[in-house]
N, C-alpha and C positions, 0 to 999 in steps of 0.2 A: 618536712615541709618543703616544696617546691617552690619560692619565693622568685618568680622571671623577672620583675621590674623592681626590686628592693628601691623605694625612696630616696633613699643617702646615698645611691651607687652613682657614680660618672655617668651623662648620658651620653649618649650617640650626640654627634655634633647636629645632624638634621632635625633630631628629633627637641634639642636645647631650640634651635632657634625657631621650632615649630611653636615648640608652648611659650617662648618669651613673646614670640609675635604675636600668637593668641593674645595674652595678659596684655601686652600692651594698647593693643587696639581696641581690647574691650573695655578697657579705663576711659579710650579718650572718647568710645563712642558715649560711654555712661556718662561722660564729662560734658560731652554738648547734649544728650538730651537733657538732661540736667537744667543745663544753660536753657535750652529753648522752653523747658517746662517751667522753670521759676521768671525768663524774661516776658512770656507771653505777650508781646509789644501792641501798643495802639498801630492797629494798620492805618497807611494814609488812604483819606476819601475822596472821591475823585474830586470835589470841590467842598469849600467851606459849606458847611450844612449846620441849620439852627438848631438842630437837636443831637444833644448825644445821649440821651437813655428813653427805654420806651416803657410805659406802664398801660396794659393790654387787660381791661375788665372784661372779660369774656362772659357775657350773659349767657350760662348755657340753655338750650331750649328752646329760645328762640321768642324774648319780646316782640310784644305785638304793637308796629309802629303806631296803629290807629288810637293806641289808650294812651301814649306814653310823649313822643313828640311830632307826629303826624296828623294836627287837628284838621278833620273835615267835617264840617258842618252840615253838610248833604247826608253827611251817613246818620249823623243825629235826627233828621229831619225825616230819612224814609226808612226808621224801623220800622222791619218785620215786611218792607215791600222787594220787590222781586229784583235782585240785581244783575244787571244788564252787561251781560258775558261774560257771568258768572262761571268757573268749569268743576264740579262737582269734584272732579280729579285730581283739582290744584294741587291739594295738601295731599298726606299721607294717607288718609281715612278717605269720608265722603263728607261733603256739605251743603247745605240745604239751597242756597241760590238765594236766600233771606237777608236783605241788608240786616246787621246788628249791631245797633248804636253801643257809643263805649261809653259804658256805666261811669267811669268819671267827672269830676270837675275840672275845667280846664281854666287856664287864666293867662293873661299875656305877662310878660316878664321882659325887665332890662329897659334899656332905652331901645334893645332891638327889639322888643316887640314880640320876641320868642314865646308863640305858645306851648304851653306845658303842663301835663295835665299832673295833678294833687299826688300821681304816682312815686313822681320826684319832684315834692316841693318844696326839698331841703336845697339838691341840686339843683333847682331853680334859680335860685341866687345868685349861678353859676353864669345864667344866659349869651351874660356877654362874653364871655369868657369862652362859650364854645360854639365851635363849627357845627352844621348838623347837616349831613350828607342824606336825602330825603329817598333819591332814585335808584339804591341798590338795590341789586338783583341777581341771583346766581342759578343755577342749574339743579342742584341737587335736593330731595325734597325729606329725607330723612336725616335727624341729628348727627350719626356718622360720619358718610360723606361731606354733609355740608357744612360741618367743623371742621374737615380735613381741607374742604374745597375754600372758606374763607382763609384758613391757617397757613395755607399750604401751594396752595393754587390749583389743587385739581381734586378729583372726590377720591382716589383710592391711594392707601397707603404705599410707603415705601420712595416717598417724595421728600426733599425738605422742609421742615417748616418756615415761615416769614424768622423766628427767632434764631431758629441755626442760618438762617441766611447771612444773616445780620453779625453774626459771632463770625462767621467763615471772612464775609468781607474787611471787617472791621477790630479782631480782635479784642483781646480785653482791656481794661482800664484799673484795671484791679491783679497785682499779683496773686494773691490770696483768696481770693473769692472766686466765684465760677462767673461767665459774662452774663450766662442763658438761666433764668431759673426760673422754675413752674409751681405754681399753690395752687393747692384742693383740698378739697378734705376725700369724698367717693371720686372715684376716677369717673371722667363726663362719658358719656358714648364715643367710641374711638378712640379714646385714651393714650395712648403711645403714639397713634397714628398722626392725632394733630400735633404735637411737639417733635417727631421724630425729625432725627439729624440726615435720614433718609439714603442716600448714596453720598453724602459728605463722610467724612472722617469721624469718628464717634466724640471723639474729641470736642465736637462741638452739640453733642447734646446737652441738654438743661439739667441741673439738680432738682429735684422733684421733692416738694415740702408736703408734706399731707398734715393737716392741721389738726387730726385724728389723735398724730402720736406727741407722746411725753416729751420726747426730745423734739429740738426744732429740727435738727438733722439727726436723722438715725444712722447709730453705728460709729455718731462723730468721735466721742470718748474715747478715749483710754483705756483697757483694762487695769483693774485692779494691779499694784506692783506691776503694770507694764513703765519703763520710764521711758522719758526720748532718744536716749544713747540707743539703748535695749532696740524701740523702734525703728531708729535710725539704719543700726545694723541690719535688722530684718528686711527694711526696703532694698538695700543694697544688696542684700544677696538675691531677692526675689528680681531686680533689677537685673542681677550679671546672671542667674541663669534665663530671663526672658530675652536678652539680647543674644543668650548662644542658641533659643530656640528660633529667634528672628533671622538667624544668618542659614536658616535653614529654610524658613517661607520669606524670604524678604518680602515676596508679593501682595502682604496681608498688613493694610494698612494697621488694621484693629489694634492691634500689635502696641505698637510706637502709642496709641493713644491713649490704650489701658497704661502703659508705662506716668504718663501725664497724670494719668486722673489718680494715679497714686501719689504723683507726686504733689498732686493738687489737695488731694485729701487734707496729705500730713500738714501741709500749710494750712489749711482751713482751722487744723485742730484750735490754733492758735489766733485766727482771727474772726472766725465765725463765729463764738460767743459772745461778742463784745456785741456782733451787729443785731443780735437778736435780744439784747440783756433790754428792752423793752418796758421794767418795773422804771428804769435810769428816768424816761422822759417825765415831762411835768406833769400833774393832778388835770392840768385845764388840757392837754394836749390827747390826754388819755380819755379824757370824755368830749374830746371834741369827737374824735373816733368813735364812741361807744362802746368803747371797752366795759361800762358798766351796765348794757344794756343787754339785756340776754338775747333779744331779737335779731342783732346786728353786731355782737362782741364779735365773735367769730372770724369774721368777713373783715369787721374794722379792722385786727389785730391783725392781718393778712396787707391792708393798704398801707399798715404806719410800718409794719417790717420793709415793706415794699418799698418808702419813704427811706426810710434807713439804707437800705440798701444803694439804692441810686446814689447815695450821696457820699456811698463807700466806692462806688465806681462799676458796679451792676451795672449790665448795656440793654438788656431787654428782660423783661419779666411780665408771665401771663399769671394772672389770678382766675382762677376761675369763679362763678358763682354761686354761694354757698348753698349745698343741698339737703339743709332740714329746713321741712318744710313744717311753718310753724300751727295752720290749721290740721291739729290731726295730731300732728308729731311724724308723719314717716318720713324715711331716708326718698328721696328724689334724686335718679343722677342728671336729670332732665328739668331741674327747677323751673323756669319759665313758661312751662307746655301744659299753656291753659284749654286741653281739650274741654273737658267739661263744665268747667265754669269762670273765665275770664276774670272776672270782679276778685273772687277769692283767689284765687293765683295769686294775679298781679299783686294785690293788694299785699298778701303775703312777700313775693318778692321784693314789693319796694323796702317792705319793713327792714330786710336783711340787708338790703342795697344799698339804699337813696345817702342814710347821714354819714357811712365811711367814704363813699362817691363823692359826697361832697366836703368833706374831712379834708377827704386827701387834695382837691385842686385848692383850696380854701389856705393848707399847710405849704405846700408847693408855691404857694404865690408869696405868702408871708416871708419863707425865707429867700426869696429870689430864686429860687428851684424852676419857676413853671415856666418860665424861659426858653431854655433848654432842656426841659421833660415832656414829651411829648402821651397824654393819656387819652387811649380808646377806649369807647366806652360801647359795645352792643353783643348781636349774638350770629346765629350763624346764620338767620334767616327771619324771615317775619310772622305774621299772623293774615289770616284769610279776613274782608271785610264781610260776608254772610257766616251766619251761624253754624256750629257743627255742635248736632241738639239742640238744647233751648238757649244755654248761656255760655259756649262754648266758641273757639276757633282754631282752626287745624296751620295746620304748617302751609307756609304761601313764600318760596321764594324767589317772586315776582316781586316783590316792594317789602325794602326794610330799611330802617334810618342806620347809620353807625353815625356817633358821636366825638367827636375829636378836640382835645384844647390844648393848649402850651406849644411850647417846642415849633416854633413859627409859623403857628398856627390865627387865620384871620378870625376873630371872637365876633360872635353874633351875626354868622351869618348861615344862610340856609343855600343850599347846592342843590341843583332837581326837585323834581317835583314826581308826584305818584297821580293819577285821578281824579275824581272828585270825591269816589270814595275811599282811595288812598287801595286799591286793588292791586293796582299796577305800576311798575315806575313810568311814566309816557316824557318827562322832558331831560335832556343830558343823562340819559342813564348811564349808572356807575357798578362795573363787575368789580372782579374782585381783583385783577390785575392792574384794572387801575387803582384801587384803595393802596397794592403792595407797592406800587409806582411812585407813588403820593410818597408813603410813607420810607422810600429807602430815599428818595429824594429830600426828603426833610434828614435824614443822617447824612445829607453830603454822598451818595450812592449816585448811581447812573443806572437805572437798572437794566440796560441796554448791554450793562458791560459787565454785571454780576455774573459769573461765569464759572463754572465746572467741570471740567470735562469726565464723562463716565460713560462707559461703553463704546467706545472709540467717538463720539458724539458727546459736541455743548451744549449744558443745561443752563436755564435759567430761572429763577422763581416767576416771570411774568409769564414767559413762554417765549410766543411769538406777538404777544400785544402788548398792552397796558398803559395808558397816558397819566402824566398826571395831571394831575386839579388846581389848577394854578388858581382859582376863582376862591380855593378857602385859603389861599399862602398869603400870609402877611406882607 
């Protein structure tokens, strides 16, 4: 046997203080990231802001402002006549140029007066309690982009989302938990693209819950005979050799952040069951939700984790809007998208929607939570006021409400206006730079100064616009 480097042999004196330097440096590097993955600190904001967590109901599909909180009466009044610069193009399909009245009941609500049609006449109750943003309007005319373009600020991937913005600026509040987290059950259209962490560090993407599987998080567990030492060990060494392959690319942020969400994991193991242990709350809280409801369990059990969570120190969380749809039974990743008949849609969706929507501000206010929880509530875009078919409406995102309460937010008021038939936004119209404006404003943000630099050039989530809406701030 030719044995050149025998182990136990004397080294070369350069070659001893080669691998002690090694060893030692790779300790103290695994020693602060260490530190910087279990310290995760509240960043400071640029100024006091009345909200510190966001609860983001993402209607996916795209409700139709004119059934739901956009009453006009003129459109009631001229079904089936001809509407006046109507663009057949508007939406994604074609549509007829036919006013078409919305088959609901509508009613006024609150001391403000808030009408609101039978769609959400749970969340009715709510009226004063919420903003209603009347004159949005965006650019993009299909689901994809225009989830990425409200989420994100522009229609195509590979952008950050409003959530990793928010994580990047602001850090976490939770060592143990993740800031950013995403619920669904079918992933919506564009799926990755509207939560992605985009050119930020990955480190600030969202844990993503799909309400599909057995576990609340998949993968969280243990194995069998696996114990925590046993684990323990194994990070550590997956750690020291991922820090000898980083001194090799240092240039690759990824890197440092996968080290993180390892480190994030293993902490989770231990405290992510408690926040999801869900049976714990009371008989009246769980049917406040509808947890016993087959139409809306689903969806419920998605706001009251949601509940949970913020109160664990969660900073933003999207839920999306749940997609079985109940006339029928199919799977929908587009729930809201009443081409073909508007009535049964909607009516459908509220079923799923309306009593956890209103669950959850109803729970939020009870405990002193709504304060500082700031909950959105819409989709990516609106509905056409003429028909596409007989009792149908295409995608229109010229005019859509988004809905906003808590988190210092002014209760029962209404912001722009659309129309007469609610076609178009026409007074104070609001993009979607100002809504992200508004809303990192309300976190104490400046979104002037939200900043990343990638590609030798600073990014920002507004861009170059965005104001905010001082008109719904308390």
């Amino acid at each position: 046997m030719n044995i050149q480097n025998p182990p136990l042999l004397p080294l070369q004196r350069r070659e001893f203080l080669r691998r002690t330097g090694l060893g030692c440096g790779s300790l103290a590097l695994s020693w602060l990231l260490q530190q910087e993955a279990q310290a995760a600190p509240v960043r400071p904001s640029h100024f006091a802001g009345k909200t510190q967590a966001v609860i983001w109901l993402f209607m996916t599909g795209g409700p139709s402002q004119v059934d739901t909180f956009d009453y006009k009466p003129e459109l009631q009044k001229r079904d089936g006549q001809t509407l006046a610069g109507a663009d057949p193009k508007t939406g994604f399909f074609t549509t007829s140029g036919k006013c078409l009245r919305s088959p609901f009941k509508w009613k006024q609500h609150g001391q403000s007066g808030s009408w609101i049609s039978d769609v959400f006449s749970r969340a009715a109750v709510h009226a004063d309690d919420l903003a209603f943003i009347h004159s949005c309007h965006s650019t993009a005319n299909n689901h994809a982009p225009a989830s990425m373009e409200i989420s994100g600020g522009l229609v195509r991937p590979g952008y950050p989302s409003l959530g990793a913005w928010v994580t990047y600026g602001l850090g976490s509040m939770n060592d143990n938990l993740p800031a950013f987290v995403v619920m669904h059950d079918a992933k919506p259209r564009g799926d990755d693209g509207i939560w992605s962490p985009g050119f930020l560090p990955k480190s600030y993407q969202p844990l993503l819950l799909d309400a599909r599987q057995k576990e609340a998080i998949a993968n969280l567990s243990r194995g069998a005979g696996f114990t925590d030492s046993r684990q323990r060990a194994q990070l550590d060494l997956l750690k020291e050799m991922n820090l000898e392959h980083q001194k090799k690319h240092a240039a690759e942020p990824d890197l440092s952040a996968r080290l993180q969400s390892f480190e994030l994991a293993y902490r989770m193991q231990s405290a992510a069951p408690e926040a999801f242990e869900i049976e714990n709350e009371s008989a009246a809280t769980k049917k406040l939700y509808g947890l016993d409801n087959k139409d809306c369990g689903s969806f419920g059990k998605q706001c009251l984790v949601a509940r949970r969570l913020v109160e664990r120190g969660v900073r933003f969380i999207q839920i999306f809007s749940p997609t079985n749809r109940i006339s029928g039974g199919a799977v929908n990743d587009v729930p809201w998208d009443g081409h073909s008949d508007i009535e049964v849609n909607h009516r459908d969706c509220g079923m799923m929607t309306d009593q956890p929507f209103a669950a959850l501000l109803t729970d939020l206010k009870s405990r002193g939570m709504l304060d500082n929880t700031l909950v959105i509530f819409g989709g990516e875009f609106g509905r056409t006021s003429d028909s596409q078919g007989a009792k149908g409406r295409d995608h229109n995102p010229q005019a859509y409400t988004i809905a906003m309460a808590g988190g210092g937010i002014k209760g029962g008021v209404h912001y722009g206006a659309t129309d007469e038939f609610g076609y178009k936004a026409v007074q104070d119209r609001v993009d979607v730079h100002d809504l992200h404006a508004t809303i990192l404003h309300l976190l104490g943000i400046d979104h002037t100064k939200l900043t990343y630099r990638s590609n030798g050039r600073d990014f920002r989530l507004t861009d170059l616009s965005g104001n905010v809406i001082k008109e719904i701030l308390a």
